[in-house]
C-alpha positions as CSV (number, residue, x, y, z in Angstrom):
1,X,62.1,130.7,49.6
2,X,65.6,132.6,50.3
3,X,64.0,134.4,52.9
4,X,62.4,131.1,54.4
5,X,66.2,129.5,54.8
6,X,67.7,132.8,55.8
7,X,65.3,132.5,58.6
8,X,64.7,129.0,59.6
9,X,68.1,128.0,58.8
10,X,70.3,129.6,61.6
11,X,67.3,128.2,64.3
12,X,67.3,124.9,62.9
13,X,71.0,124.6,62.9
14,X,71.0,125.9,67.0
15,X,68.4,123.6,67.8
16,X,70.1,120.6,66.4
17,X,73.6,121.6,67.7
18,X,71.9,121.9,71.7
19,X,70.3,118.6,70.9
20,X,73.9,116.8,71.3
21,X,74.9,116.5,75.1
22,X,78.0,116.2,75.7
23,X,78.7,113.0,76.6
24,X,82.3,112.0,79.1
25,X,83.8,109.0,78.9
26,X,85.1,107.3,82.2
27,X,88.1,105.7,81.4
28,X,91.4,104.3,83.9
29,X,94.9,103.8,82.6
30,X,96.7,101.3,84.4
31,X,100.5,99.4,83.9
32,X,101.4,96.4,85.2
33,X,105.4,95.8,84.5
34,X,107.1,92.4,85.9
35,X,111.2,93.6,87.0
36,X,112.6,90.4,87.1
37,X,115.7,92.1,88.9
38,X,113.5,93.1,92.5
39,X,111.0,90.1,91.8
40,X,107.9,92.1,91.9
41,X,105.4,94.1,89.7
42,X,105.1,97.7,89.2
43,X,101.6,99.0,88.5
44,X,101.1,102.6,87.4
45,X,97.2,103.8,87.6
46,X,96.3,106.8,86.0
47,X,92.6,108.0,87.2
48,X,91.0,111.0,86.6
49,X,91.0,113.3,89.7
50,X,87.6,114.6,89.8
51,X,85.8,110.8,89.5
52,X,88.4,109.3,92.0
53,X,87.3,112.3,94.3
54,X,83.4,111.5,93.8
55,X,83.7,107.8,94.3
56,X,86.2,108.8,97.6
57,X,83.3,111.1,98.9
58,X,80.8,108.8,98.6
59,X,82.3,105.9,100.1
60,X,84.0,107.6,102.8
61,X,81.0,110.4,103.7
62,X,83.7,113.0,103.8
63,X,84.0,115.6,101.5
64,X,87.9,115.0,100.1
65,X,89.2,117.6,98.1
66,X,91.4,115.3,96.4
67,X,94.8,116.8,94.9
68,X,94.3,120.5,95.9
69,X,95.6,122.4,99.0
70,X,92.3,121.7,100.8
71,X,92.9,117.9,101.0
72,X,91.9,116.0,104.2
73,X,94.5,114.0,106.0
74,X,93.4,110.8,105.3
75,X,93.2,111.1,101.9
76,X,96.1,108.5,101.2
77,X,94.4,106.0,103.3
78,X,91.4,106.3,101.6
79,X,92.7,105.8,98.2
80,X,95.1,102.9,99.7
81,X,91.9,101.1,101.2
82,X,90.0,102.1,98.0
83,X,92.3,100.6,95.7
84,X,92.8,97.1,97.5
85,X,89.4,96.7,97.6
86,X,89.2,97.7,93.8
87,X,92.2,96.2,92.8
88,X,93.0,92.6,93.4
89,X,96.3,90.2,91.7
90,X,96.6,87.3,91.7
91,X,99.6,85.5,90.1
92,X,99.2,81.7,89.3
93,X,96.3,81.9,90.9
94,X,97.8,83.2,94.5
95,X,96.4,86.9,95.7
96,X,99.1,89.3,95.8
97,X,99.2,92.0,98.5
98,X,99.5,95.4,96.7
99,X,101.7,98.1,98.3
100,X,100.6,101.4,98.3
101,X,103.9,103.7,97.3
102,X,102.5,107.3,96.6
103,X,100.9,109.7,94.4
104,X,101.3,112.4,92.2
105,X,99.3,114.7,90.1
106,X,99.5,115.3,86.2
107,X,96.6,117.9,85.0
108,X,93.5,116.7,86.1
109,X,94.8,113.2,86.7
110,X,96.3,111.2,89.7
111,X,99.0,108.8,88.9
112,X,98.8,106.0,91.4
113,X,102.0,103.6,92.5
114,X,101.8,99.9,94.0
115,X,104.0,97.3,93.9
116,X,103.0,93.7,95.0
117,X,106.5,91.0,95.5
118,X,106.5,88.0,92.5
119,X,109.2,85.8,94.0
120,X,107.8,82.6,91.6
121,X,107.7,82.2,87.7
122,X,104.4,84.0,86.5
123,X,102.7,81.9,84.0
124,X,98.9,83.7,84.4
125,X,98.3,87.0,85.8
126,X,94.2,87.3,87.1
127,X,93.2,90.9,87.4
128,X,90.0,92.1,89.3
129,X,89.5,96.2,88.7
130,X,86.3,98.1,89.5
131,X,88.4,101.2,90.5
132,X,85.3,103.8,89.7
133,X,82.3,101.0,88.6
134,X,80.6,101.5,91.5
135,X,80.1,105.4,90.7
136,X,80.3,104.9,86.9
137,X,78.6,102.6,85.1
138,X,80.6,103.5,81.6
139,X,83.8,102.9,83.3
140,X,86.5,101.1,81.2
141,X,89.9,100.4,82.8
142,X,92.5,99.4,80.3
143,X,95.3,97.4,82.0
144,X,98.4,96.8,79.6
145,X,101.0,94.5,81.0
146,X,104.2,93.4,80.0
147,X,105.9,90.4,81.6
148,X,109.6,89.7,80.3
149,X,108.6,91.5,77.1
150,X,105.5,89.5,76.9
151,X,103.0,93.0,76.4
152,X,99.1,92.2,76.4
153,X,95.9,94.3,77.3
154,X,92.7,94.0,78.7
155,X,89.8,95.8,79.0
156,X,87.5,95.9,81.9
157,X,83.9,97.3,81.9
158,X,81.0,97.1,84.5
159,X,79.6,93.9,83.0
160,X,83.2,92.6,83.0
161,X,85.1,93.6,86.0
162,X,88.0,90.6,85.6
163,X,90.1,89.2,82.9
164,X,93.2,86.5,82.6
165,X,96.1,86.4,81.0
166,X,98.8,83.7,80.4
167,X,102.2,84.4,80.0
């Protein structure tokens, strides 16, 4: 019996361990802050570097190289187009033009900045994001906002690409 564990064991435990795939998880981070002072909102996306790039590539038809010292030209047009299409406000119900400010890098993920000008009270904020849902089905963007210290969260899937929220 010893000898059958001794050798069965060790094979049974590799075989079970390769049986789990590793499995990623697709998953955006974005920030939505009112500033009462310059009437406007300040949204923050965080999005993995490597699935932005795909999604990019396969849009545009162009290989990207997003975030290394390779990187095409265009590459901030592309994201600025990619994200307006991907990412639409509206604030009491009116669509809000999103302005691309820059990018930066952190690890393996691109930090995305946009502001979009709130001159009115904001009593509802409507949020359409499929940033990366076209590539990945599994994508989840989690959107926290806070509005005059008002902080709520929403999470977007595939199935569920827009969400509302009062304030």
């Amino acid at each position: 019996m010893k000898l059958l564990v001794r050798r069965f064991l060790p094979v049974f435990l590799i075989v079970m361990l390769c049986s789990f795939a590793v499995h990623k998880f697709y998953v955006g981070i974005y920030q939505v802050n009112y500033v009462p002072k310059k009437k406007e909102i300040q949204i923050t996306a965080r999005i993995f570097i490597d699935d932005l790039e795909k999604a990019l590539e396969h849009k545009y038809q162009k290989r990207i190289y997003l975030a290394t010292p390779k990187e095409i030209s265009e590459t901030d047009d592309f994201v600025r187009e990619y994200l307006s299409e991907k990412f639409v406000l509206r604030v009491n119900a009116t669509a809000k033009t999103l302005k691309f400010l820059g990018r930066e890098t952190e690890d393996n993920v691109l930090i995305c900045y946009l502001t979009a000008s709130v001159p009115e009270k904001i009593n509802n904020i409507a949020l359409y994001n499929a940033v990366l849902m076209e590539t990945y089905e599994e994508q989840q963007n989690i959107v926290h906002f806070n509005v005059n210290g008002n902080k709520k969260t929403l999470l977007l899937t595939h199935s569920e690409p827009e969400g509302e929220i009062e304030f």
